[in-house]
DRENKE-621718 format. One record per atom (N, C-alpha, C): y, z, x negated. Coordinates in pm, whole numbers, padded with zeros to 5 digits, always signed. Each point is the difference from the previous one (the first is absolute). Example, Ala and Ser with C-alpha at 12.3 -4.5 7.8 and 13.67 -1.06 7.14 Angstrom:
# DRENKE-621718
-00569+00780-01319;+00119+00000+00089;+00120+00000-00090;+00105-00072+00035;+00119+00006-00082;+00109+00073+00077;
//
This chain:
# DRENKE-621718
+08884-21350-07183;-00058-00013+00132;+00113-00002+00103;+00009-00093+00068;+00140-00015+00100;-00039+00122+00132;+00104-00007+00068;+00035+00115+00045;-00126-00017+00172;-00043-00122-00003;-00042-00066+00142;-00141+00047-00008;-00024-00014-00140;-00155-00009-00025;-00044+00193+00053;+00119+00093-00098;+00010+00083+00014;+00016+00133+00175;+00081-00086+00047;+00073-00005+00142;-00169-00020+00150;-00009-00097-00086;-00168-00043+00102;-00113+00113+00065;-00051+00088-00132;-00101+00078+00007;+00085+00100+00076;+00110+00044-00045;+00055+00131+00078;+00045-00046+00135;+00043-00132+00017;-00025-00018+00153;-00083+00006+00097;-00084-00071-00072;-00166-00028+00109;-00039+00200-00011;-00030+00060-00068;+00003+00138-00007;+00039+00084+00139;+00179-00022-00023;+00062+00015+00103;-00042-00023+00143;-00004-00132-00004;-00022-00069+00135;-00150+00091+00051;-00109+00038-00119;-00123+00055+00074;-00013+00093+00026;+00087+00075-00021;+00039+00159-00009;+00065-00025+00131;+00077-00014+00047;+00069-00070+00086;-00115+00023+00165;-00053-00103-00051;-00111-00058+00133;-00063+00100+00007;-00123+00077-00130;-00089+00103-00003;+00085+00118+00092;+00130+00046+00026;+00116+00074+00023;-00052-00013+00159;+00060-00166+00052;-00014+00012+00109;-00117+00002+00096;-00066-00084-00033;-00156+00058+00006;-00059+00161+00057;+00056+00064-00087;-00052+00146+00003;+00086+00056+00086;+00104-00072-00005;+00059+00090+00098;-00024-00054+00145;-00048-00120+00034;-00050-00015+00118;-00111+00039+00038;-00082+00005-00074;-00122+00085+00037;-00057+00142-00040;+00137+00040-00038;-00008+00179+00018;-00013+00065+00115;+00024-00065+00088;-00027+00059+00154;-00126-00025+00028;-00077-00098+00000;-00135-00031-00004;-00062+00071-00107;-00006+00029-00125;-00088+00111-00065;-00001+00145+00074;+00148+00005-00013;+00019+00182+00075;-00096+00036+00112;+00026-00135+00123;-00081+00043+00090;-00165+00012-00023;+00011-00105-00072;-00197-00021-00013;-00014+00129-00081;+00092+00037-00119;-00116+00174-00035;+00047+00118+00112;+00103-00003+00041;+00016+00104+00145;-00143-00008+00096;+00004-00111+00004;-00119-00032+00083;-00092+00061-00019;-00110-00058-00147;-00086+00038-00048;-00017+00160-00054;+00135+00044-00023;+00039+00109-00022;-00100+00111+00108;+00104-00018+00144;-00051+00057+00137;-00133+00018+00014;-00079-00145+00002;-00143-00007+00037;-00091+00077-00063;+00068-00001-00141;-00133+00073-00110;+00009+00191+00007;+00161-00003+00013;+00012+00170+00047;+00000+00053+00179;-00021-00125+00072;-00036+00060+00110;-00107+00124+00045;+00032+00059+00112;-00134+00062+00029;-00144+00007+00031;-00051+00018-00044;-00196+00003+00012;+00026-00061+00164;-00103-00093-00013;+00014-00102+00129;+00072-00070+00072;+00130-00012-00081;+00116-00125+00057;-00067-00131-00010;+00069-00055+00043;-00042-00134+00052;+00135-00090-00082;-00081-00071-00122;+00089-00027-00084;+00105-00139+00038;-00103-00126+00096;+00074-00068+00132;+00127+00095+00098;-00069+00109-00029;+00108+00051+00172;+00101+00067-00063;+00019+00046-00150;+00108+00055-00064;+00075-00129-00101;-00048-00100+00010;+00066-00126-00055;+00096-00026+00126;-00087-00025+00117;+00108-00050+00131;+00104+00121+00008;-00053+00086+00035;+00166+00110+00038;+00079-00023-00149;-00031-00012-00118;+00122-00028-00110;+00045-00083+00072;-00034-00152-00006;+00063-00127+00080;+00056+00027+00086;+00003+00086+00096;+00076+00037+00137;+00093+00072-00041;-00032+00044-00094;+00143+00122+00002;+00105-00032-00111;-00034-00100-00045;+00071-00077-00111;+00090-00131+00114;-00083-00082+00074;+00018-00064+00064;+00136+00037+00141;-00004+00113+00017;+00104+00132+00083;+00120-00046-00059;-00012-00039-00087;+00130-00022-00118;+00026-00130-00037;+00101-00070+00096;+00092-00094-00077;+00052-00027-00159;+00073+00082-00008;+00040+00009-00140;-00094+00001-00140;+00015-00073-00065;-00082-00030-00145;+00043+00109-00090;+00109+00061+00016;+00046+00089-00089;-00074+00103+00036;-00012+00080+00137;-00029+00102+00048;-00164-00008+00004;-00027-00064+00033;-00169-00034-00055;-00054+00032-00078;+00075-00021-00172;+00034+00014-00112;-00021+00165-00018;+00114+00052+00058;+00007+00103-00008;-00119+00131+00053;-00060-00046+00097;-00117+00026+00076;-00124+00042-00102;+00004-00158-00039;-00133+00021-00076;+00011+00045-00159;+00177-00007-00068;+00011+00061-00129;-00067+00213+00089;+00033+00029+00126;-00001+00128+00022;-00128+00053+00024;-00070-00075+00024;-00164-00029+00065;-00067+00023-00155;+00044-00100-00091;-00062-00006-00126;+00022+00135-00081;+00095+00059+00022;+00071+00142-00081;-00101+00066+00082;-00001+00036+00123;-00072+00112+00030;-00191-00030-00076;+00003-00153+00046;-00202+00037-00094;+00007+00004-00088;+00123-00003-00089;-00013+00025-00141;-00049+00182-00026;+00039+00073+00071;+00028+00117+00010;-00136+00080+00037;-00067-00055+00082;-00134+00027+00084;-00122-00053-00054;-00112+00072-00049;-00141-00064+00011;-00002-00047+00159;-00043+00043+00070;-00090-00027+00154;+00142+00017+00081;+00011-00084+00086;+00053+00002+00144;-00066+00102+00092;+00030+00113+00012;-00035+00082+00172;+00040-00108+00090;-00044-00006+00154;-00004-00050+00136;+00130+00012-00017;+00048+00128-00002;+00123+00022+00043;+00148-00103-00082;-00048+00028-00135;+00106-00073-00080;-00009-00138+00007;-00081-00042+00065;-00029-00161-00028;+00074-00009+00224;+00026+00082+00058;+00078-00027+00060;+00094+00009+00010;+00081+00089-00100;+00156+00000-00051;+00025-00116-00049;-00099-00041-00089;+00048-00162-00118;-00006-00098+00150;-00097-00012+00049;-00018-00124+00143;+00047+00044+00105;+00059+00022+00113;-00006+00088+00097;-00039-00116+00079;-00098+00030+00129;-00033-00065+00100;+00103-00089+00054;-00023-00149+00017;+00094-00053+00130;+00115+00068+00073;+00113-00029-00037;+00070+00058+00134;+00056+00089-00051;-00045+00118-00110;+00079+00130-00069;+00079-00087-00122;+00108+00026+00000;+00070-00023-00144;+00023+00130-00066;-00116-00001-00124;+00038+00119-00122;+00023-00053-00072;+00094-00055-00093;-00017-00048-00130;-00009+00017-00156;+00023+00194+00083;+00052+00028-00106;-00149+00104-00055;-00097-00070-00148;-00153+00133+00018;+00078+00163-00036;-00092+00075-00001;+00031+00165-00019;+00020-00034-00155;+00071+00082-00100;+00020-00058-00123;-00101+00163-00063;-00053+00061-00096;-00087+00087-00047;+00062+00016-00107;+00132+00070+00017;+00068+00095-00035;-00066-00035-00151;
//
């Protein structure tokens, strides 16, 4: 069996591994956010307004130029609901803070 015939399959392989690679890595920022998202809404508090805690994410993500730091936002956002059944009022204004306050940083539960 010559070396071409051989050479072929492990290329095309390559090459899809390759693409599948970049792919994921472009839209790792788009998954993260959509379960952060969905994350928030479902552990919000008894009577949030699952529209009005989608927009302040967007705003407070949006506060932020940087793609990296964004990144970082919502890898920190996602750690803390990992941690929590239910959002209190209160903690879901550490993770969002109103317009105008920059917190970025949530309370971490020791």
């Amino acid at each position: 069996m010559p070396i071409q015939k051989r050479l072929m399959p492990a290329a095309s392989l390559f090459v899809s591994i390759l693409i599948l690679y970049g792919v994921a890595r472009y839209y790792s920022p788009y998954l993260v956010f959509h379960v952060v998202e969905h994350s928030l809404v479902q552990k919000a508090p008894a009577g949030a307004d699952a529209a009005q805690l989608r927009g302040r994410l967007h705003a407070f993500l949006a506060a932020v130029p940087d793609q990296g730091k964004k990144m970082e936002r919502l890898l920190r956002i996602s750690e803390y609901l990992e941690k929590v059944q239910y959002l209190a009022p209160e903690e879901l204004e550490t993770l969002l803070p109103p317009e105008g306050e920059e917190n970025s940083s949530p309370r971490s539960t020791g």
